[in-house]
C-alpha angles and dihedrals in degrees: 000000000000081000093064092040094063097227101160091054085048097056090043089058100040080055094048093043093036089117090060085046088051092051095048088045091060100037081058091050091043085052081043094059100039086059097053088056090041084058096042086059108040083042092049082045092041099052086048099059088035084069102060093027113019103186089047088052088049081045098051084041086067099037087053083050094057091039083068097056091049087054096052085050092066098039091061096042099044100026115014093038093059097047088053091046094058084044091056092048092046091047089053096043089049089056091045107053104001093238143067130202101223100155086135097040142288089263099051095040089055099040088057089048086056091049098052097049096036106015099232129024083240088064092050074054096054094049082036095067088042100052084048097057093044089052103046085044095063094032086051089052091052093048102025096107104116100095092067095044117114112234132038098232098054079045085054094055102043092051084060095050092048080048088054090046101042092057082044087067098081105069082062091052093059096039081057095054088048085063096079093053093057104033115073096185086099149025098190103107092194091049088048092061099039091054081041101062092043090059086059107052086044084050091034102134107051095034090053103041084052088049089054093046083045093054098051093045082054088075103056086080090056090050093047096048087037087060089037096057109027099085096041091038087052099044090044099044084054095048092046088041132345092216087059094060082070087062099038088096091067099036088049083038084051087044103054086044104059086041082059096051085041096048110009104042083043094060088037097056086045098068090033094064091039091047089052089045096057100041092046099039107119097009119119127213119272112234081207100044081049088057086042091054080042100061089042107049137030090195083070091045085052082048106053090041094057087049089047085049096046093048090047093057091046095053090043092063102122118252127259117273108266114200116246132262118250125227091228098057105053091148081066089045093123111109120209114216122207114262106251112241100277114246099239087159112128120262112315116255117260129215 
C-alpha cells in the first residue's frame, strides 16, 4: 500500500520544497495570531455591550464569529491560495525537469511559473473552481450510493465515507492543475484542466484510493501539533486571562488545524500530484470518457467550451505579411502564405 502511495517521491519533494512549506506554515500562525486578537476584541466588544444588553452582546458574539470566517475567506483567496499555487508550480517543475532555479525564492520562483502559464494567480483560481466541480461531480456519481441502500444506519455510514472522499477531492484538483506546469503540448490552460479531469476519471481508482489514504495521513500533523501545544498555549492563555483558559481548547484546537493545512495538506498534495503523474503519464485523453464528463457535469462543458474558445483566438491570429508578387516575375507567382499557429491543444471536447 505505502508503494503505491509514493511515499518515498513524496518525501524527496516535501524535502526539496521544505522552504515553501516553511513559508505556508508561518502565513497560517500569523493568521493564528491575528484571530486570536480578532477574538480578544469582538469578545471584549461583545461583553460590553452584554452588559447593557445582554442578547445583543450574545448576537454581536456570533456575528463576530461569522466575520472570522469571511476573513479567512479572503486570506485564503487572496493569501493562502497564492502561496499553494506557487507550491504546486515548484513541485511540477521539480518532476519535470529535477531541478528548480530559486535563486530568488521558492515563492517568487513559483508565483512567476503561475504567471506565465495563467497570467495571475486569480485566473489558476478561476480553472481551479471549475476542475473541482468537474471532479467531485464524476467522483459523486461513482460514491454516491447511500441513498438505495436498505437501513439507516448502513446509509448512515456510507454518507460518511462519500464526506471523507469528497474532501479527499481536492488533492486531485490540485494534482490536475499541476498538469499544465509540467505538460508542454499545450498552452491552452483551459484546455490543460479539461484533458486533466478526463485522465482522472479514466485513472479514477488508483488516483482516488491514494487521495483517501492522503487525507487520513494529513491529520497526523494535527495530532502531533495538537500534543506539542496543549500544554504552552494553556498555561500561556491563563497567564495572559483566566477567562481565556476556558477558550484555550478551540484556539489550540485553530492552531493544530492550520499546522495541519500548512504541513499535512502540503505532503499530502505532493503525493497526490506525483501519484497523478505517474498514473497519467503517457495516457492520452478518451474522446468517450470526455462525452461521458460531458453528460455529468456542466462545469466540464464550461470547461471544453473555454478551451474551444481559447484554441479558436489563437488560430485566428492573422498570418505573417507576406511580401507581394510582382507582374514581372510570374514564374515566382507562387505566394507563401504564413503557417497558422499549429493546434497542438489536446483532443476537442465531444457532446
Amino acid at each position: 500500500m505505502f508503494a503505491s502511495l509514493n511515499l518515498g517521491k513524496a518525501l524527496e519533494l516535501t524535502r526539496r520544497t521544505l522552504p515553501i512549506i516553511m513559508i505556508r506554515l508561518g502565513a497560517n500562525i500569523i493568521f493564528w495570531v491575528v484571530g486570536i486578537i480578532y477574538f480578544l476584541i469582538v469578545g471584549a466588544v461583545a461583553a460590553l455591550i452584554g452588559s447593557a444588553v445582554e442578547f445583543l452582546g450574545f448576537l454581536v458574539f456570533i456575528i463576530g464569529i461569522g466575520g472570522m470566517a469571511a476573513l479567512y475567506h479572503l486570506a485564503y483567496r487572496y493569501v493562502f491560495y497564492m502561496i499553494k499555487a506557487a507550491h504546486i508550480a515548484i513541485v511540477a517543475e521539480l518532476l519535470k525537469n529535477g531541478k528548480i532555479k530559486d535563486s530568488g525564492g521558492q515563492l517568487a520562483y513559483g508565483k512567476n511559473l503561475v504567471q506565465e502559464r495563467f497570467g495571475e494567480v486569480n485566473a489558476m483560481f478561476v480553472v481551479d473552481e471549475l476542475v473541482s466541480g468537474v471532479v467531485r461531480g464524476f467522483t459523486r456519481t461513482i460514491y454516491n450510493v447511500a441513498s438505495w441502500l436498505p437501513g439507516d444506519t448502513l446509509r448512515t455510514l456510507v454518507q460518511i465515507l462519500n464526506r471523507i472522499i469528497w474532501f479527499a477531492t481536492t488533492y486531485i484538483d490540485e494534482a490536475v492543475l499541476a498538469r499544465s506546469f509540467y505538460e508542454d503540448e499545450s498552452d491552452n490552460v483551459w484546455a490543460n484542466a479539461r484533458d486533466g479531469v478526463v485522465l482522472y476519471a479514466m485513472k479514477w481508482k488508483p488516483i482516488l484510493t491514494n487521495a483517501v489514504a492522503l487525507m487520513i495521513l494529513s491529520y497526523i500533523p494535527f495530532i502531533v501539533a495538537f500534543i506539542v501545544f496543549s500544554l504552552p498555549v494553556g498555561l500561556l492563555l491563563s497567564l495572559i486571562s483566566s477567562q481565556l483558559a476556558g477558550w484555550s481548547l478551540i484556539i489550540l484546537l485553530l492552531l493544530s488545524w492550520l499546522v495541519k493545512v500548512a504541513i499535512g495538506d502540503s505532503f499530502a498534495m505532493i503525493a497526490m500530484i506525483s501519484t497523478y503523474h505517474r498514473e497519467t503519464q503517457g495516457v492520452q485523453p478518451d474522446a468517450e470518457m470526455a462525452a461521458k464528463l460531458d453528460g455529468i457535469s456542466d462545469k466540464f462543458q464550461e470547461l471544453a467550451k473555454k478551451a474551444g474558445e481559447a484554441i479558436g483566438m489563437r488560430n485566428r491570429q492573422p498570418a505573417a505579411p507576406v511580401a507581394p508578387v510582382t507582374p514581372e516575375s510570374p514564374a515566382d507567382s507562387t505566394v507563401e502564405t504564413g503557417d497558422l499557429p499549429p493546434d497542438n491543444g489536446p483532443m476537442p471536447a465531444t457532446d
